[in-house]
C-alpha positions in Angstrom: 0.0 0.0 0.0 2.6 2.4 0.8 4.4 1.8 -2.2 1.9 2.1 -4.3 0.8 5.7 -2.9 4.6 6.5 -3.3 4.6 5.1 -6.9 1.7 7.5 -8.0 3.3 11.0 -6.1 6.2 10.1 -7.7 4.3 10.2 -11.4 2.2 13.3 -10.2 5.6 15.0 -9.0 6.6 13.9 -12.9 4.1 15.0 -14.8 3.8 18.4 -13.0 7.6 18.8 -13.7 6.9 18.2 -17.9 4.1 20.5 -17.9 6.5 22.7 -16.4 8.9 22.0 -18.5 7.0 22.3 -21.8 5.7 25.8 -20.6 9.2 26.8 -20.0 10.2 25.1 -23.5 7.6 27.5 -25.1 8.6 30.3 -23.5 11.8 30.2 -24.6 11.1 29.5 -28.2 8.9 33.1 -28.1 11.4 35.0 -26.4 13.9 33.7 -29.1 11.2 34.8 -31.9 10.5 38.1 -30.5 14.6 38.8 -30.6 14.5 36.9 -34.7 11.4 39.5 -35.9 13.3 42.3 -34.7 16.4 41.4 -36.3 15.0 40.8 -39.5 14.9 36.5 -39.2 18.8 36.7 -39.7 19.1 34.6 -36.6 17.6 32.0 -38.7 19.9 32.5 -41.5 23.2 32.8 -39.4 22.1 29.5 -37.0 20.2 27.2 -39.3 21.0 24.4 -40.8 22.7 25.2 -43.9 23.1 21.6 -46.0 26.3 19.7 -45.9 28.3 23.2 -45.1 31.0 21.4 -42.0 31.4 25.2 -40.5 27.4 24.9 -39.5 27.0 21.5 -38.4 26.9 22.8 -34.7 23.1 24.6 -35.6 21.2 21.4 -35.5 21.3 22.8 -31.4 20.2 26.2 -32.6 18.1 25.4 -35.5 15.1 24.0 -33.4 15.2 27.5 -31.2 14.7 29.4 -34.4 11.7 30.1 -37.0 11.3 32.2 -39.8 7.3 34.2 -39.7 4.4 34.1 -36.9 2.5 31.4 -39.0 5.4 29.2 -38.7 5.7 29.5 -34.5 2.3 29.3 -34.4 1.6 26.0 -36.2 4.7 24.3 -33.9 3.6 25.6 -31.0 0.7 23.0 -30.6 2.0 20.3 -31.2 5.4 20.8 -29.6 3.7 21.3 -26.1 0.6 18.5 -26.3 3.3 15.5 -27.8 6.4 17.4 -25.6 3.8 17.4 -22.3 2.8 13.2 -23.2 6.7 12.7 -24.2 7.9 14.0 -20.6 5.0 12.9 -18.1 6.5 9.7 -17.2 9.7 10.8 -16.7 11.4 14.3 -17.3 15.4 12.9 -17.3 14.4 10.5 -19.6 12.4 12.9 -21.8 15.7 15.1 -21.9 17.9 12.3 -23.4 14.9 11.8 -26.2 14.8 15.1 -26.9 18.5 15.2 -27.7 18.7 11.9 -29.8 15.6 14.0 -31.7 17.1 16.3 -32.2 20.2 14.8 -33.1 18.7 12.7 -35.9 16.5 15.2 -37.6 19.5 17.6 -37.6 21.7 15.6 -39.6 19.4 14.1 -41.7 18.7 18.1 -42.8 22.4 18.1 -43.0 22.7 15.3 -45.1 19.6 15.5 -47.3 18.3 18.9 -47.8 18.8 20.7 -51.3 22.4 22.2 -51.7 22.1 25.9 -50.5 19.2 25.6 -48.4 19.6 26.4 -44.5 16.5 25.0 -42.5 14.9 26.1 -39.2 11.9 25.6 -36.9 11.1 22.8 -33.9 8.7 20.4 -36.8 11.4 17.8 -36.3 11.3 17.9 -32.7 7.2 18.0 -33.1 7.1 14.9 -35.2 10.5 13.3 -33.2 8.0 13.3 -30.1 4.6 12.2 -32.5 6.9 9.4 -33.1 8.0 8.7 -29.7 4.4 8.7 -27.8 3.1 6.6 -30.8 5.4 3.6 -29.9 6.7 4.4 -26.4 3.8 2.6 -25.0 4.5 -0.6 -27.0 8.2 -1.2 -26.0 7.3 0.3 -23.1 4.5 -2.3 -22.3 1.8 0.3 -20.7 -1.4 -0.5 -21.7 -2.5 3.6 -21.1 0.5 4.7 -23.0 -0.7 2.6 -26.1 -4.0 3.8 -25.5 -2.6 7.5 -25.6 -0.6 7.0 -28.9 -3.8 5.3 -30.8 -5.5 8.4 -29.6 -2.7 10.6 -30.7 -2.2 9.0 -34.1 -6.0 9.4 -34.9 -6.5 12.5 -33.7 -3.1 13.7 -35.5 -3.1 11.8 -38.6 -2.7 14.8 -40.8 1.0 15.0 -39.2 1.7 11.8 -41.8 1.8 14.0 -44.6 4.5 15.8 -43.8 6.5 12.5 -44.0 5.9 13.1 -47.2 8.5 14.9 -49.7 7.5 18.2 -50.6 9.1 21.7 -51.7 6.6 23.3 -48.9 8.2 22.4 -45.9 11.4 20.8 -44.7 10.1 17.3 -44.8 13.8 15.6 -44.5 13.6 17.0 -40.6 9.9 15.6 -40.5 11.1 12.4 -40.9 14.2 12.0 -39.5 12.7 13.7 -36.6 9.8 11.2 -36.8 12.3 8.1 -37.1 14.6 9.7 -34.1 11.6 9.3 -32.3 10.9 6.0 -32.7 14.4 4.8 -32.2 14.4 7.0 -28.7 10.9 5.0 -27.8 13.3 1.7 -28.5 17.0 3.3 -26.4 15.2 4.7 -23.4 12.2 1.9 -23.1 11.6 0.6 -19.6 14.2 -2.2 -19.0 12.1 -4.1 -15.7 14.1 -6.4 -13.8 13.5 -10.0 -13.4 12.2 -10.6 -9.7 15.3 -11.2 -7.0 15.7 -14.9 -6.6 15.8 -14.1 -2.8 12.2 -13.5 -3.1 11.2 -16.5 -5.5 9.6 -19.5 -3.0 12.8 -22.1 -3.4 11.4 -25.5 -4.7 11.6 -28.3 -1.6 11.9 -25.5 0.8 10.1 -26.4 4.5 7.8 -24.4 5.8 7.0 -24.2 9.0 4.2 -26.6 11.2 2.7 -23.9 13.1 1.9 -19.8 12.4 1.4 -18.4 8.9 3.7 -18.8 5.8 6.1 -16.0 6.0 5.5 -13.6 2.9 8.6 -12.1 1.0 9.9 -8.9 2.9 9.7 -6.2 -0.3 6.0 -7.5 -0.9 3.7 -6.3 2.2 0.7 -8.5 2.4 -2.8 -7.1 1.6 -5.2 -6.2 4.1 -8.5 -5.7 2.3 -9.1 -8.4 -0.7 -10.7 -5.5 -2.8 -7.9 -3.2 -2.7 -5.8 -5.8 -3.5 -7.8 -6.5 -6.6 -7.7 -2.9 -7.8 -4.0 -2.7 -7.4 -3.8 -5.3 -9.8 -6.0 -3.7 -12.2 -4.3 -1.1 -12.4 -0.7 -2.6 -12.4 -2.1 -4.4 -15.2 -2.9 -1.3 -17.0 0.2 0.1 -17.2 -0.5 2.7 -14.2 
């Protein structure tokens, strides 16, 4: 019982942290903006990703920071705070290390792939890095809710597909790569669950003793009321 109540604070205490964090996230971004519109969008220019120039490699950091009109902001904001928020609740550090494999990916796939000349900004491949990321996180992750959440997410979002999709529009080479970072984050930072200790695995032929109860394994507290007991497994079956 008590580590059950300590369980769910701990995942309240998490989730309030990536709201946080995504708030902060955005924040940033429009700060950054504000500073771009004034100067004309030649932050963009000087600290995008300009394609398979070595000197600017180190903007796939900067690039994400950096857009180049309102409309553009705008349409990432959305999406950057609901998948960022549903990327981060379970775990904030962990969040952080997808986030830079992310952003990682879809940077030097721009690097690599986008037209000769061109210099790329804007947080879309960290959007669709984190689309990809809640649509599979709950599979390697085995939680039922998180599966749940990225059926939802891929139904309610399945517009985002098309901009997998090449096109002289947008930069669709940091869609994708973005979107394939994300899955191969949902595969290096899945939940790795340890096998139960063998010191708390009954041990075949062992005796137990003639009188008082069967003693119960120390990390496993036995349950007082049959019906809570029952819920706690229903809800340890669903992921939560």
């Amino acid at each position: 019982m008590g580590t059950d109540s300590r369980t769910a604070e701990i995942m309240i205490a998490e989730a309030r942290k990536a709201f946080w964090v995504m708030v902060g996230f955005l924040a940033l971004i429009w700060v950054v903006q504000i500073a771009n519109w004034a100067l004309g969008y030649s932050l963009s220019q000087s600290f995008g990703i300009a394609a398979r120039d070595p000197a600017r490699l180190p903007d796939i950091v900067t690039a994400p920071f950096l857009h180049w009109n309102w409309m553009h902001i705008e349409g990432n904001s959305g999406p950057l705070f609901v998948f960022g928020f549903l990327a981060a609740y379970r775990g904030v550090g962990k969040f952080l290390g997808v986030t830079a494999l992310i952003a990682a990916v879809s940077g030097l796939g721009v690097w690599f792939v986008a037209g000769p000349g061109s210099v790329t900004a804007g947080a879309s491949g960290v959007v669709f890095g984190y689309f990809g990321y809640v649509l599979v996180k709950g599979l390697f992750d085995r939680h039922t809710i998180d599966i749940v959440v990225g059926l939802v997410m891929a139904l309610c979002f399945a517009y985002q597909f098309t901009g997998l999709l090449p096109s002289d529009e947008f930069s669709w080479q940091g869609h994708l790569f973005g979107f394939i970072g994300g899955i191969v984050g949902g595969w290096v930072f899945r939940d790795r669950r340890r096998a139960p200790s063998p010191a708390t695995a009954p041990v075949p032929g062992a005796a137990r003793p003639v009188n008082g109860p069967v003693p119960r394994p120390l990390d496993r507290p036995a349950p007082t009321d049959p019906s809570r007991a029952a819920l706690l497994k229903e809800l340890d079956d669903m992921g939560l």
